[in-house]
C-alpha positions in Angstrom: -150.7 -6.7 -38.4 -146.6 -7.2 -37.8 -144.1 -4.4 -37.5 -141.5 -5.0 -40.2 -138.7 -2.6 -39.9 -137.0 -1.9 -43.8 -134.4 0.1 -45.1 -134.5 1.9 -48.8 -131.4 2.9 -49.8 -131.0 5.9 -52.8 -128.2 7.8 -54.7 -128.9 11.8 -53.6 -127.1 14.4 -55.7 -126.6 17.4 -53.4 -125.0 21.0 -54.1 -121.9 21.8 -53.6 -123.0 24.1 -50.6 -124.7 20.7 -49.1 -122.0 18.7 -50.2 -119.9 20.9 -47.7 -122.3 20.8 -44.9 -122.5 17.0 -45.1 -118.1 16.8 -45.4 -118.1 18.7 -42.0 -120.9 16.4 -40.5 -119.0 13.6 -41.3 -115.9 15.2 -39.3 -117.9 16.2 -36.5 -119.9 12.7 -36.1 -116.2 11.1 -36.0 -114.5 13.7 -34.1 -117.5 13.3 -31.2 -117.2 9.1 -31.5 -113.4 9.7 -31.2 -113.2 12.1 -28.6 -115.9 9.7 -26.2 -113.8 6.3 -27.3 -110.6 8.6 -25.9 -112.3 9.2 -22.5 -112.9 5.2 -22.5 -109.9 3.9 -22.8 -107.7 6.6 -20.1 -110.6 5.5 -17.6 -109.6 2.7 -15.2 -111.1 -0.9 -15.7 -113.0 -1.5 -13.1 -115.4 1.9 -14.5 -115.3 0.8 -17.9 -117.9 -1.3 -17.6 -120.7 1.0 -17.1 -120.9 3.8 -19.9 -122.9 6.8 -19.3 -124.7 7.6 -22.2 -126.7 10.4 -20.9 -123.6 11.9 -19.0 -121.8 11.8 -22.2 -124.7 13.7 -24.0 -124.6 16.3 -21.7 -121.1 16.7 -21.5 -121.4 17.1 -25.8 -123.7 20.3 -25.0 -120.5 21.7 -22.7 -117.8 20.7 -25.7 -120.1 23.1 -27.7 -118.4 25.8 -26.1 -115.2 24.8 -26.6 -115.4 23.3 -30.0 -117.7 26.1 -32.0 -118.3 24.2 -35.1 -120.1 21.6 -33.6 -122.8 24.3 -33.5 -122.5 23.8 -37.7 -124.2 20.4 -37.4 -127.1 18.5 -36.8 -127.2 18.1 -33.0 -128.8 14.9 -33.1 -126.1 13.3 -35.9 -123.5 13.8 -32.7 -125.7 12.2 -30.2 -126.0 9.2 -33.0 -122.2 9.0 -32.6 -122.3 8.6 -29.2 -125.3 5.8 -29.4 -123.1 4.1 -32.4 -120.5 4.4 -29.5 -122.9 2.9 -27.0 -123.5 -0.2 -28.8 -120.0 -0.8 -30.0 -119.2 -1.0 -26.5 -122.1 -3.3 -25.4 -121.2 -5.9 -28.2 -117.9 -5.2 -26.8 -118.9 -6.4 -23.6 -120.8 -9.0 -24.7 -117.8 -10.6 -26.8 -119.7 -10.3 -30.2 -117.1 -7.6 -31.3 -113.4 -6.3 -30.5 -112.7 -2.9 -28.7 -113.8 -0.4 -30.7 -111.3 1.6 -32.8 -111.1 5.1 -33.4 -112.2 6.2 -36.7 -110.2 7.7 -39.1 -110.6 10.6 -41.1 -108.4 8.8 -44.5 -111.3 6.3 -44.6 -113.1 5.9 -48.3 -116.3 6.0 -46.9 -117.7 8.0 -44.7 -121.1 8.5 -43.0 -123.6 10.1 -40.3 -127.0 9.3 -38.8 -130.0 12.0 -37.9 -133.1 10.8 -36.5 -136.5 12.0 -37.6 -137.8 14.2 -34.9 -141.2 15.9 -35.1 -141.2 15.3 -39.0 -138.0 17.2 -39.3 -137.4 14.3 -42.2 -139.5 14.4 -45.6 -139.6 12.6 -48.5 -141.4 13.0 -51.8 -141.3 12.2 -55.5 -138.2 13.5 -56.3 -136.5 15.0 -53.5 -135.7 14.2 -49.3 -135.4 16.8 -46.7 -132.7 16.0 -44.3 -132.3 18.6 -41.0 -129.7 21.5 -41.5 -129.4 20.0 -45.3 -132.5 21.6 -46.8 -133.9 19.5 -50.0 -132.1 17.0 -52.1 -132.5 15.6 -55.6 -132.6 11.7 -55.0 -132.8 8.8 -57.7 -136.2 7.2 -56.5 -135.5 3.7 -57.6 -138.0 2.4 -55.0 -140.8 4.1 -53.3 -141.5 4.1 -50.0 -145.3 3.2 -49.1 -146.9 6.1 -47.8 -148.1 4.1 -44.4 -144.6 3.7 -43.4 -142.7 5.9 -40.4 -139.5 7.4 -40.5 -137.0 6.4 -37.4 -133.6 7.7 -38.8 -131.3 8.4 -41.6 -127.9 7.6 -42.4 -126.5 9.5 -45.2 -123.2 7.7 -46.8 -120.7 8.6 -48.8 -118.6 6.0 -50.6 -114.8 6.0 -51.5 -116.0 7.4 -55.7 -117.0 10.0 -53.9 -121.0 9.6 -54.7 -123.6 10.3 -52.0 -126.3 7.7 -50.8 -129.0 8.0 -48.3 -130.4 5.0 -46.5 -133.7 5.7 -45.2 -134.7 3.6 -42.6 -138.5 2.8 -41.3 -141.3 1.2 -39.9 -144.2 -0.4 -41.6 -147.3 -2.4 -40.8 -147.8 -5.7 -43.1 -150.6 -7.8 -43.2 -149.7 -11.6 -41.6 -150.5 -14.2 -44.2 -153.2 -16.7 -43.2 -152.0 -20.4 -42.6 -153.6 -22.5 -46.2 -152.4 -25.6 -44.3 -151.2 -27.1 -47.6 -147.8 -28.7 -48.1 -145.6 -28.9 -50.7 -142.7 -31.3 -51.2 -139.2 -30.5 -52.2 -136.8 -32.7 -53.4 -133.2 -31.3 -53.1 -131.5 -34.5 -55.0 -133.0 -33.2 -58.0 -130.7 -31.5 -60.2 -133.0 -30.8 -63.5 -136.7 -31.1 -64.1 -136.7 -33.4 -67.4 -140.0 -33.2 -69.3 
């Protein structure tokens, strides 16, 4: 058996009440990735190097104090941001990307990521169960097997103003035995003529 890790993505169509909840997620993910990139660039270079994670997590439990409505969210969609953070810094590093840039809030889409967390995340026929959001109606265009695991969630929405959910997981899949046969291609060919 392989690990094969898959992503189903589906159109949700929340309340306006969750519709709210999910606006001010998206500000709060933003303002936490925002606030952390600050704090990396007005540190010297010879410490930017080396990010903290875990320091940075801890100091997000301290902003809560501070900054009271990021008691409204999903704790774990702010400690996402500062992951997403993370690795935008080690591809930094690692010359795969630029520096990253703050994000903005007049961007059309906008998004935020919750892990699944002692099966905090649920899915079934017709609606999902995201933390803090409750139940949502959700166009299942593709069902998800029922031996696959939840790792996280990113819940989108694009610049029409429509939700999306893309439910990533973790599923087993048989290997396919070798048949040893071969089959022969020929690439010149442009039409099969009969």
């Amino acid at each position: 058996m392989a690990v094969q890790h898959k992503a189903y993505q589906y159109r949700i169509f929340p309340n306006k009440q969750q519709q709210t909840f999910m606006a001010q997620s998206f500000g709060c993910s933003r303002f936490v990735f925002n606030h952390f990139l600050e704090k990396i660039k007005n540190r010297d270079e010879e410490n930017q190097k080396t990010l903290q994670v875990n320091a940075f997590k801890n100091e997000l439990k301290s902003m809560k104090t501070d900054y009271v409505w990021l008691k409204l969210v999903d704790s774990i969609s702010l400690q996402a941001s500062i992951e997403h953070l993370n690795d935008a810094m080690v591809r930094f590093f690692k010359k795969q990307n630029k520096f990253p840039q703050f994000k903005s809030r007049k961007h059309p889409v906008k998004s935020y990521t919750t892990k699944s967390v002692n099966g905090n995340i649920k899915v079934t026929e017709t609606h999902i169960k995201l933390p803090k959001v409750g139940w949502i109606r959700y166009a299942n265009s593709r069902p998800i097997p029922d031996s696959a695991v939840i790792k996280h969630v990113v819940v989108r929405q694009n610049a029409a103003g429509k939700f999306f959910v893309s439910i990533n997981v973790k599923e087993e899949v048989k290997k396919r035995d070798k048949t040893n046969q071969t089959i022969g291609l020929d690439m010149g060919v442009n039409s099969f003529r009969y």
